[in-house]
C-alpha positions in Angstrom: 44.3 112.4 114.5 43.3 110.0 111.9 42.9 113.0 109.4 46.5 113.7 110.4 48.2 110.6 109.7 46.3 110.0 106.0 47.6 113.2 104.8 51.0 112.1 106.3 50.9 109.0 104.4 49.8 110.5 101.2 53.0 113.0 101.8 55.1 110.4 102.1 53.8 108.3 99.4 54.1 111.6 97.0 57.8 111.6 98.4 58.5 108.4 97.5 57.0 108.7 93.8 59.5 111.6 93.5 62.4 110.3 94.8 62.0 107.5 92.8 61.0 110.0 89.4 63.8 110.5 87.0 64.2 113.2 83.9 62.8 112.2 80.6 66.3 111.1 79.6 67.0 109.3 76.3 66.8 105.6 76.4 69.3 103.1 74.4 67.3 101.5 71.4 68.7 98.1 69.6 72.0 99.1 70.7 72.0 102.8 70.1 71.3 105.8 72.5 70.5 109.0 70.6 72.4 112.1 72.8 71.6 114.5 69.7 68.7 116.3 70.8 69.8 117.3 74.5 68.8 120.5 75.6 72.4 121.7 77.0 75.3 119.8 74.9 77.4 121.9 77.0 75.8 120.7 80.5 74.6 117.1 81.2 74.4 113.9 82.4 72.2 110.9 81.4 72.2 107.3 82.2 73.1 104.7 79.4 70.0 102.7 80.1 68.2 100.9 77.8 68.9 97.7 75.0 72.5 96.9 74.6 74.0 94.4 72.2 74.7 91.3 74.0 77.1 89.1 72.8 76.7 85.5 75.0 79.9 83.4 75.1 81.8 85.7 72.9 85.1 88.3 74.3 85.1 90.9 70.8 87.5 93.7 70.5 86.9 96.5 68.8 89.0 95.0 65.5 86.5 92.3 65.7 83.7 94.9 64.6 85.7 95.9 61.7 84.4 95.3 57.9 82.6 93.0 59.3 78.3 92.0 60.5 78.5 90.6 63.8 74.8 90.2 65.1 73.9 90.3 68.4 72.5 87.4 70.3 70.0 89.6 71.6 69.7 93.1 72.6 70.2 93.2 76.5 68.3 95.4 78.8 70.9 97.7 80.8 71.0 98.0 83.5 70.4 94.0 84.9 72.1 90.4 85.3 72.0 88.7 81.8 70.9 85.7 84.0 67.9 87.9 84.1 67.7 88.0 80.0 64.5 85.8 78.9 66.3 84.5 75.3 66.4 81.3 74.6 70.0 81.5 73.1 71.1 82.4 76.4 69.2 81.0 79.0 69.6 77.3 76.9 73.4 77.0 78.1 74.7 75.9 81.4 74.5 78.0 84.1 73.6 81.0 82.6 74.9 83.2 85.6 78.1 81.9 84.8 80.3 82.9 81.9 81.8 85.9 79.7 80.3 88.6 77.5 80.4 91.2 74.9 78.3 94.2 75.6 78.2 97.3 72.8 76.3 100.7 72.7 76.8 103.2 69.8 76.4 106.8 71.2 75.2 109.7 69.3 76.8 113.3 70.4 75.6 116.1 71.0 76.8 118.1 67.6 77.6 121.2 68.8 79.2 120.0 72.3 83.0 121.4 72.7 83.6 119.7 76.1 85.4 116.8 77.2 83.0 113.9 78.3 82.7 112.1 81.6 81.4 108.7 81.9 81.0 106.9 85.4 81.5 103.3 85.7 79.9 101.4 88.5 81.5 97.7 89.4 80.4 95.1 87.3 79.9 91.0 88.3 82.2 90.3 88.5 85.2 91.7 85.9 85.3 94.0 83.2 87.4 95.6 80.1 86.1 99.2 78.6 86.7 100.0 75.1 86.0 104.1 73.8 86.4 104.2 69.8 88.8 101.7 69.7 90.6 102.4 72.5 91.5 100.9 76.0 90.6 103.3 78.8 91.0 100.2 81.8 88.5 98.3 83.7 88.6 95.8 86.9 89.8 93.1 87.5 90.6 91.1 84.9 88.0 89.2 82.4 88.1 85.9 80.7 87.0 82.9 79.1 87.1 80.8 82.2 87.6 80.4 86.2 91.5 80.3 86.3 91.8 83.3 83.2 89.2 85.8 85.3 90.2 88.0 88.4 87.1 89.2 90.1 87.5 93.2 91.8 85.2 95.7 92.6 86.3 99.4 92.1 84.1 102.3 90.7 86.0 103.9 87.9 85.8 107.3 86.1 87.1 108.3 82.9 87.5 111.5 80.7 86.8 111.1 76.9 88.0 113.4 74.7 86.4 113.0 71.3 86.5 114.3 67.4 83.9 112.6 66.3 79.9 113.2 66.4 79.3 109.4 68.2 81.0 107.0 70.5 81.1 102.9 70.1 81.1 101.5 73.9 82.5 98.3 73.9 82.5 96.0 77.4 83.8 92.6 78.0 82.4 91.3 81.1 83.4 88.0 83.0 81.6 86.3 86.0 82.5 82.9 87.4 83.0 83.7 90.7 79.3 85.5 91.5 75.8 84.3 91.6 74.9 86.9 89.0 77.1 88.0 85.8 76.9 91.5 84.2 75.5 95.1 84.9 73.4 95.7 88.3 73.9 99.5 88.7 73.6 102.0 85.3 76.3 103.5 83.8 76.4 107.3 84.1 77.2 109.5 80.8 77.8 113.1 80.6 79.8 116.4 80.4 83.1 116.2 82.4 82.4 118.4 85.1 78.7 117.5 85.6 79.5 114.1 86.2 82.5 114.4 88.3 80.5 116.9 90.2 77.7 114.2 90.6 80.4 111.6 91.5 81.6 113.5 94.1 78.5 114.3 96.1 78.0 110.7 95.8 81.2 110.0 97.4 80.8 112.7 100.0 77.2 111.3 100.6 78.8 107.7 101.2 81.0 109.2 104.0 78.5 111.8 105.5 76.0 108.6 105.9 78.6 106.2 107.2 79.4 108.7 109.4 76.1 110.1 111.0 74.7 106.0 111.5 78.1 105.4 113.1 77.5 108.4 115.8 74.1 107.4 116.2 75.2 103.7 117.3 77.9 105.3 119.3 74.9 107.3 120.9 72.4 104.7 121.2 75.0 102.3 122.5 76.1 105.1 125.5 72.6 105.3 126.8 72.1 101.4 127.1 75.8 101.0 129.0 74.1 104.3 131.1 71.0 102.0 131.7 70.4 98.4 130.4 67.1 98.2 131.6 66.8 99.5 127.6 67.9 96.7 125.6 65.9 98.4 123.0 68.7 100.9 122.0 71.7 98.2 122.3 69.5 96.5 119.2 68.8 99.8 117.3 72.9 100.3 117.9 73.7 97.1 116.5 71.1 97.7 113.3 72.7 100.8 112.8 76.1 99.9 113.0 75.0 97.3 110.3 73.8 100.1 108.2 77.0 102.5 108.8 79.2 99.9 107.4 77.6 98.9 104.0 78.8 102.3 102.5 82.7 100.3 103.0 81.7 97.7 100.7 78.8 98.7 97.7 78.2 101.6 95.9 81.6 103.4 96.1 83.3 101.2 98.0 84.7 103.6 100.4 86.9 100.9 102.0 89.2 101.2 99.2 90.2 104.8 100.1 91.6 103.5 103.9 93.0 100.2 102.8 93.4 97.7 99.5 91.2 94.9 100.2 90.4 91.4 98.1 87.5 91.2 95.8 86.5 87.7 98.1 86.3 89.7 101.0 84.6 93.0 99.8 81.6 91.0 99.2 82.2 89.0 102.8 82.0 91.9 104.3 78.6 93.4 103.1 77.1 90.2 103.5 78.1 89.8 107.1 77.1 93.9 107.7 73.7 92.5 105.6 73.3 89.9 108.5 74.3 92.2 111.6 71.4 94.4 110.3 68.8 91.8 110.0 69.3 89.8 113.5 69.3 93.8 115.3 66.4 94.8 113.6 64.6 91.5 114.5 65.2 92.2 118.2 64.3 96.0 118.1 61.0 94.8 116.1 60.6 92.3 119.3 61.2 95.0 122.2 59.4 97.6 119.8 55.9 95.3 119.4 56.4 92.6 122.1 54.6 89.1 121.3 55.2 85.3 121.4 55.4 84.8 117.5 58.2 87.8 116.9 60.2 86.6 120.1 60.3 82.8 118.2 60.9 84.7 115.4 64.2 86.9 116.5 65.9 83.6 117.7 65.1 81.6 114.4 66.9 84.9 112.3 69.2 85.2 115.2 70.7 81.2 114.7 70.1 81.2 110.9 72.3 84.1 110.0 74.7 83.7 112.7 75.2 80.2 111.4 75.4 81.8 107.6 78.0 84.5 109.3 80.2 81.9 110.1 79.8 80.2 106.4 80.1 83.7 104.7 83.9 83.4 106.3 84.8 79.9 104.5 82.7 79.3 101.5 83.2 81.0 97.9 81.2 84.0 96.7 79.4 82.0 94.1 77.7 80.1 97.1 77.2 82.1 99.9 75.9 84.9 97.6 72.6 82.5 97.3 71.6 84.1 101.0 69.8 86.5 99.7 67.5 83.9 98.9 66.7 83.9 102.6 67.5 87.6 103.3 64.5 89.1 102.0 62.0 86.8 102.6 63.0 87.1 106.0 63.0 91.2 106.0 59.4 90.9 103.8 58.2 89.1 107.6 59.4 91.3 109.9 58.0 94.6 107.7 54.8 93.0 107.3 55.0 92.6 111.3 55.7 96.0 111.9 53.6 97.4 109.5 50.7 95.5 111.1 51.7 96.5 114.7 52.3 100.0 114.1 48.4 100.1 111.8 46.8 98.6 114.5 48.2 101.2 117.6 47.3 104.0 114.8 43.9 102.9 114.1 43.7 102.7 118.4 44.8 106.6 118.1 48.3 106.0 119.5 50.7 109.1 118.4 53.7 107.1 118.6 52.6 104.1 116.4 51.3 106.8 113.6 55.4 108.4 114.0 56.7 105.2 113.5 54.1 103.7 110.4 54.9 107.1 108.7 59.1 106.1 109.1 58.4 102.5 108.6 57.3 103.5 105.1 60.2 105.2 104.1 61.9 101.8 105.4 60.0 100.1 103.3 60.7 102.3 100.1 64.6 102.3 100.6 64.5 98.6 101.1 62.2 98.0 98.2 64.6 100.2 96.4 67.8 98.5 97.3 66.4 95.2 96.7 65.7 96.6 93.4 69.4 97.4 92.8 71.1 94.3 94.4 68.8 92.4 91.7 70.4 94.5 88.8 66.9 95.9 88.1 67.4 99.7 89.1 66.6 102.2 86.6 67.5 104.9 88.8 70.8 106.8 89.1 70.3 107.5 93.3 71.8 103.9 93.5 71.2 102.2 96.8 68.9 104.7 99.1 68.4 102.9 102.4 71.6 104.0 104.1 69.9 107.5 103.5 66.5 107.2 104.5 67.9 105.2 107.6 69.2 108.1 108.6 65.8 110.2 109.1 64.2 107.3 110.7 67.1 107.3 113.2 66.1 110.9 114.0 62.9 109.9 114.3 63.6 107.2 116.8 66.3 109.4 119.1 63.0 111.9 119.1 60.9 109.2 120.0 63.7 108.2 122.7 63.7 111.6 124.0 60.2 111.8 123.8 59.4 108.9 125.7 62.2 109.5 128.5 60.4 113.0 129.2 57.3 111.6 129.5 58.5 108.8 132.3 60.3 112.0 133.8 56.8 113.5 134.1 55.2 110.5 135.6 58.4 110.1 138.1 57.6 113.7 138.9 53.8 113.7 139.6 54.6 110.1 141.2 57.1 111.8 143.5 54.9 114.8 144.0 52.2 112.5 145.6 54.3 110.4 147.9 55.7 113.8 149.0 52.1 114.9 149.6 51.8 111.5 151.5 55.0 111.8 153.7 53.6 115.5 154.5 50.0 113.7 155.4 50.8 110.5 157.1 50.7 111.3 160.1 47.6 113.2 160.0 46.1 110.1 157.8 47.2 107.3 160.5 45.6 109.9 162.9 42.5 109.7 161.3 42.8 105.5 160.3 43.6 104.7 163.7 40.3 105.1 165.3 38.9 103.0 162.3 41.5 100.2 162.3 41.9 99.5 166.0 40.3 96.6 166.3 41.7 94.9 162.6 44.5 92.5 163.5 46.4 94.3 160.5 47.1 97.3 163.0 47.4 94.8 165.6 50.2 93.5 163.5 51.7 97.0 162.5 52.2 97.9 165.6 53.9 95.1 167.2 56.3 95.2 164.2 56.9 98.6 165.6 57.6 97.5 168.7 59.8 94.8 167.8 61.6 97.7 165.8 62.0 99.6 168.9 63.3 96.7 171.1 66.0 96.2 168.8 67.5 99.7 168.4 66.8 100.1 172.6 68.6 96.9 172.7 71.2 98.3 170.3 71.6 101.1 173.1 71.8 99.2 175.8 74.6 96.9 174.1 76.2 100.3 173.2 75.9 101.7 177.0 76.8 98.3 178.7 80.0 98.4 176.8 81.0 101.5 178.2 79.6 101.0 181.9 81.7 98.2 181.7 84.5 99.8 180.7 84.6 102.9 183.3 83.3 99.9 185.9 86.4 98.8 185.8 88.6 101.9 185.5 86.6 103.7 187.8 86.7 101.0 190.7 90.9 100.7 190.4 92.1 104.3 191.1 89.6 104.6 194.2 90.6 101.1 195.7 94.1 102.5 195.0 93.0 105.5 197.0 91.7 103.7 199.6 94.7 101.6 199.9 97.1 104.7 200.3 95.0 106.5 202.7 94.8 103.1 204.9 98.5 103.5 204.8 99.0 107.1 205.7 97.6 105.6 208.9 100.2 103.7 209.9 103.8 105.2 211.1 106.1 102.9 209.0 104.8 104.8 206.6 104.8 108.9 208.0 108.2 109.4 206.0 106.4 108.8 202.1 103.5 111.3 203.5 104.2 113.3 200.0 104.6 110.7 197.3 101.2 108.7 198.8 99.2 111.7 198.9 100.9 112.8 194.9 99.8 109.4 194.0 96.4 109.9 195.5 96.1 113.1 194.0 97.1 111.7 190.4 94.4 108.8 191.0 91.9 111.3 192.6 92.2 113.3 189.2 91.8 110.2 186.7 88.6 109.6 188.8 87.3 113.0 188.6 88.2 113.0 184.3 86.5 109.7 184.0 83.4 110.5 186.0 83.8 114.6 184.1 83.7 112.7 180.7 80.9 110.0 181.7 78.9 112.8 182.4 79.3 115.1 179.1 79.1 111.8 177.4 75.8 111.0 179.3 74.2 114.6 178.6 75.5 114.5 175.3 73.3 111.4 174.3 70.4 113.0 175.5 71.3 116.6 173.8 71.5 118.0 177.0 74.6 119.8 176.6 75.0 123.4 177.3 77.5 125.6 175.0 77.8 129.3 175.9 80.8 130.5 174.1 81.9 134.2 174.1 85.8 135.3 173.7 88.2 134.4 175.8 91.9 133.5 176.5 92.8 130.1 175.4 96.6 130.5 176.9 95.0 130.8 180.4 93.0 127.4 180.1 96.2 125.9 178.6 98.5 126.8 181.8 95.6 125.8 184.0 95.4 122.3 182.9 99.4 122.2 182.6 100.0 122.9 186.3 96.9 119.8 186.8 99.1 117.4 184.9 102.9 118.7 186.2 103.0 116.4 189.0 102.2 113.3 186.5 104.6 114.4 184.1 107.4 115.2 186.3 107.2 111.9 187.8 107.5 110.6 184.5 110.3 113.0 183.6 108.4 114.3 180.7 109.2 117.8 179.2 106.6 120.1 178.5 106.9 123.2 176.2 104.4 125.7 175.8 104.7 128.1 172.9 102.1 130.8 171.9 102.3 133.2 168.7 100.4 136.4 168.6 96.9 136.4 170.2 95.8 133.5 172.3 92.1 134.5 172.1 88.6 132.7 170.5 85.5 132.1 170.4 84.4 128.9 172.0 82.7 127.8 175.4 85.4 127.9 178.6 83.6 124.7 180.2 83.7 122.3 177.0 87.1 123.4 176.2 88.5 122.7 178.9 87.6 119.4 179.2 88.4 119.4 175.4 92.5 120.1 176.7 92.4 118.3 179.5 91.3 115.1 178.0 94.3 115.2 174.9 97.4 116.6 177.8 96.2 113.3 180.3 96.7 111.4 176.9 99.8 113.0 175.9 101.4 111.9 178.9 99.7 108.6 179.3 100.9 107.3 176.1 104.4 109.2 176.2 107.5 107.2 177.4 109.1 108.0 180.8 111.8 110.9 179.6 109.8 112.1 176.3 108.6 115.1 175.3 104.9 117.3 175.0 105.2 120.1 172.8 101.9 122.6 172.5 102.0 125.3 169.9 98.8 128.3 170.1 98.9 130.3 167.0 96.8 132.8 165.6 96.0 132.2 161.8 93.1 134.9 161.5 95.2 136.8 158.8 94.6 134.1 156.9 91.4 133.3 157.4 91.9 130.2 159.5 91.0 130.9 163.0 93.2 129.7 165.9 95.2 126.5 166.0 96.0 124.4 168.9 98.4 122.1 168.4 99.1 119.5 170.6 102.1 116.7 169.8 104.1 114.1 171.5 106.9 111.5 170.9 104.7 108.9 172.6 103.8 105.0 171.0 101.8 106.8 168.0 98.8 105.2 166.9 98.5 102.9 163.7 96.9 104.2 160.9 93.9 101.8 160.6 92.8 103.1 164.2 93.2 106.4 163.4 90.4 106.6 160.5 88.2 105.2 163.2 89.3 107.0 166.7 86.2 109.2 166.3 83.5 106.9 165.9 81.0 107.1 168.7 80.2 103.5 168.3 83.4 101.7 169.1 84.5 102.1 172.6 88.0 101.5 172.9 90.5 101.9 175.5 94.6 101.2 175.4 96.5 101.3 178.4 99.3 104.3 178.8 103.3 103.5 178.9 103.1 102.4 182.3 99.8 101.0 182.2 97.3 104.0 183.1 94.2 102.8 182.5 91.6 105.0 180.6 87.6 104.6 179.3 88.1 105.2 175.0 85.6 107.7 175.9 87.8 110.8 175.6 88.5 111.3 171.9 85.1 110.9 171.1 84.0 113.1 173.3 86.9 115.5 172.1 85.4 115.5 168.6 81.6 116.0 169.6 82.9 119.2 171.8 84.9 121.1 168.9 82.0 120.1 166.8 79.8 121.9 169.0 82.2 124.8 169.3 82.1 125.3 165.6 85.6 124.4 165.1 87.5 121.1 163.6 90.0 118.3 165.1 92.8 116.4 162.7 95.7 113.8 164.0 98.9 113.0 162.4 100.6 110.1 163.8 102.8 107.5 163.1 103.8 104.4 165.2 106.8 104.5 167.5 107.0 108.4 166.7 104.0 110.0 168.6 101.3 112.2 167.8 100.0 115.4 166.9 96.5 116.3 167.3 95.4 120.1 165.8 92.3 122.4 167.1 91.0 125.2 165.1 88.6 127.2 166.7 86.9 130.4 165.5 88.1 133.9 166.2 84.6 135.4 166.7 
């Protein structure tokens, strides 16, 4: 493994050496670059790099170079700040980052070149004015001898030169007093049209493809932490990234230009405040990434400072608030030196993860090292600012390392779950074999009287359960037979000989609420001790339906209740004749229980095996309906529940329930449709065969 991760570090340190490589191109000497000897005249691109003329405190034109020996101050190294220039005629003045200048840089062509020329212009600090041979081709902003003559912009330009003559004079008037640095920080890019079009193209389109890939990372990082915030670590790595995807807007290219027009002040606001995000989200995803006292204190320092210098960034002028970087990378330089010595130490231990993320730390560390470069104006390189790119591999890196890790817990969960199934499978047979070892240990003492204070409760919970319907069919039961007895006593005595009939109807219609509520008590009774018996085969439904119609025509017709009875096509199913039975007799007693004296019971058989639905019962009435908050719980075996009928019937709020458990058991289904004050509907299906 060790063997492994040197010759990973030595490929990566290789890959850094070559991304950081260049071509042999010519350099500017003393003011000239000499283009003369380049391989294809017809096909190239070189940067301008090298000693310019540097004019200090002077805005020349190219008249001004006419007939005449203007010398240089000094001869400026390109590209960098002229704060940067060690020269005592320079440096001696006030403020050195602050002023105007002239630069100049002779050219020598190609001599047999026929092509146009391309030459790409990155922003300067903070204004500028390009001359070609004499001529104006444009620039940004607008450059001058002080504060209230200078307009500060940033916009890359690129220009075509079309030249008849074998060299080029480059003239440049730059302006800062707005910026903490004054003059070139990125080089200027010289070439054949087409190549360096081409080049500033795919620089463009690498701009957007970057912005865009860190921005669906966040968005991807920032889904799985709302999916499960025990991961704080990705809403950090989100919030780096987002810092990341937003730089792109507002250096290099400055692709915020291409959605909207957008003040100089502000451009630079806006990279310093994406600057900032980065550096507080990276110090949190360093502290969840390599816990510890010192990088907690750490995060929360960063986390004040630069959210305080956020807030100043919003108010304060460019030429102040650009001092942060001051902070800025010292503070970065701590937290790579943190990480580096974190993830060294896990790969020195033989951890595979810290050796992943050492080997993307160091191409961290080369992009920052290499955009620290090019902030500074000290970037000899034409790849410009690289960290947005390498940010991007070590975002792979870390979503494999996500996925990586989150199959690895789903293993563990796995062989953790395997084992307590093995467990569940074996308890028994393991507090089998314990038992005889722990019996006299006041722990099994104690388990088991927990038990049975488990127990007690759920057989109180019974009893509560049971007492609440004893109660209830106490009470119902005991009124119909004293009613009974009451009639009988009175069929005794001859005042009475003459209402033989309606006494005896009444003591029939009692006899038969008795025998219901002692029927359903019963099923009820063996039904909590899944004792039932169901032996269904096919029969006529129609038949039971007439049977328990004549039972309840006496009732009804001394209510003066209709009754209609219609069947279509076969009346036969598959269910048990016993339960159903009790299943119909239970909803007709409460169809005319709860319907008014003069209403209406309408029953409707149907068969609906043609379309696949079995046979339907339906059973409605224009009865007292029942509210719709009852309804959703008229099933549930534990409530017990019992409304009187239209003239006061009493009943046990058993024989719903019991209704539903019966057509459960006959493999079939029960729904209600009701409404108050405009009855009910209840509807059976039960299976053909």
């Amino acid at each position: 493994m060790k063997v492994c991760l040197l010759k990973s570090l030595i490929l990566l340190f290789a890959f850094t050496l070559n991304l950081r490589s260049e071509a042999a191109d010519p350099v500017a000497v003393k003011g000239v670059i000499d283009l003369r000897n380049i391989a294809d005249p017809d096909r190239f691109s070189v940067l301008l790099n090298g000693e310019w003329e540097f004019y200090w405190k002077k805005s020349l034109h190219p008249h001004d170079f006419i007939n005449t020996s203007i010398k240089p101050d000094i001869y400026g190294l390109v590209p960098s700040y002229w704060s940067d220039y060690n020269n005592t005629a320079v440096r001696s003045r006030n403020n050195y980052s602050i002023g105007y200048a002239t630069y100049r840089l002779k050219v020598l062509l190609p001599g047999k070149n026929t092509s146009s020329f391309g030459i790409d212009l990155p922003v300067f600090d903070s204004s500028y004015d390009i001359y070609i041979n004499g001529r104006y081709y444009g620039g940004n902003g607008i450059p001058g001898k002080s504060e209230a003559e200078t307009k500060p912009e940033y916009k890359r330009n690129f220009y075509r030169i079309n030249h008849d003559t074998d060299s080029l004079d480059i003239i440049i008037n730059v302006s800062n007093f707005h910026h903490r640095k004054g003059g070139f920080w990125l080089p200027v890019k010289f070439g054949t049209f087409n190549v360096v079009q081409q080049h500033l193209a795919h620089n463009w389109a690498g701009d957007w493809a970057v912005m865009s890939l860190l921005l669906g990372f966040s968005i991807f990082c920032m889904f799985f932490f709302i999916i499960n915030r025990k991961e704080a670590i990705l809403f950090y790595f989100s919030l780096t990234t987002t810092g990341l995807a937003l730089r792109p807007l507002f250096t290099s290219n400055y692709l915020i230009l291409n959605l909207m027009q957008m003040d100089w002040n502000w451009i630079v606001r806006f990279e310093y405040l994406s600057l900032f995000i980065v550096i507080i989200g990276w110090s949190w995803f360093v502290g969840k990434l390599y816990h510890s006292r010192f990088i907690k204190i750490v995060s929360w320092v960063i986390t004040i400072l630069f959210s305080t210098s956020s807030l100043l960034v919003l108010f304060l002028p460019v030429s102040i608030f650009s001092h942060a970087t001051a902070l800025y990378y010292p503070t970065m330089f701590v937290l790579v030196a943190y990480v580096f010595y974190c993830s060294i130490r896990g790969s020195v231990n033989g951890n595979i993860l810290d050796m992943i993320y050492l080997a993307a730390f160091i191409l961290l560390l080369y992009g920052g090292i290499n955009d620290t470069i090019v902030a500074s104006g000290r970037s000899d390189s034409s790849s410009g600012y690289l960290l947005s790119y390498i940010i991007v591999v070590f975002v792979f890196i870390q979503v494999a390392l996500l996925l990586y890790k989150w199959v690895r817990e789903n293993r563990e969960k796995e062989i953790l779950s395997n084992k307590l199934e093995y467990l569940n499978r074996n308890l028994e047979i393991m507090i089998q074999d314990r038992t005889s070892e722990l019996q006299k240990r006041n722990k099994e003492i104690e388990s088991q009287n927990n038990m049975i204070a488990l127990q007690n409760k759920q057989l109180s919970e019974t009893i509560q359960v049971k007492n609440r319907i004893f109660s209830v069919i106490a009470h119902d039961l005991r009124s119909p037979v004293v009613n009974i007895l009451y009639m009988l006593n009175l069929l005794k005595e001859k005042d009475f000989k003459e209402k033989y009939d309606t006494l005896a109807n009444s003591s029939i219609q009692y006899a038969q609420l008795v025998i219901t509520l002692l029927e359903n008590m019963l099923v009820w009774g063996r039904g909590q001790e899944d004792k039932i018996n169901f032996s269904p085969e096919k029969r006529d439904m129609a038949d039971i339906i007439l049977t328990n119609l004549s039972i309840f025509k006496a009732t009804a017709d001394e209510k003066e209740i209709s009754v209609n009875f219609t069947q279509v096509g076969n009346s036969c199913a598959f269910f048990d004749k016993d339960l159903l039975d009790i299943i119909i007799r239970n909803l007709l007693s409460n169809a005319v229980k709860y319907t008014h004296r003069g209403g209406r019971i309408s029953i409707l058989l149907k068969d609906k095996s043609s379309n696949g639905e079995g046979m339907l019962l339906k059973i409605c009435d224009n009865g007292i309906g029942i509210p719709e908050k009852k309804q959703a719980r008229l099933f549930l075996s534990e409530e017990v529940e019992s409304t009187p009928g239209t003239e006061n019937e009493k009943g046990t709020g058993l024989g719903l329930k019991l209704c539903h458990e019966l057509i459960k058991i006959n493999n079939g289904t029960i729904n209600i449709e009701s409404k108050v004050g405009e009855g009910s509907c209840f509807l059976i299906t039960l299976p053909n065969s």
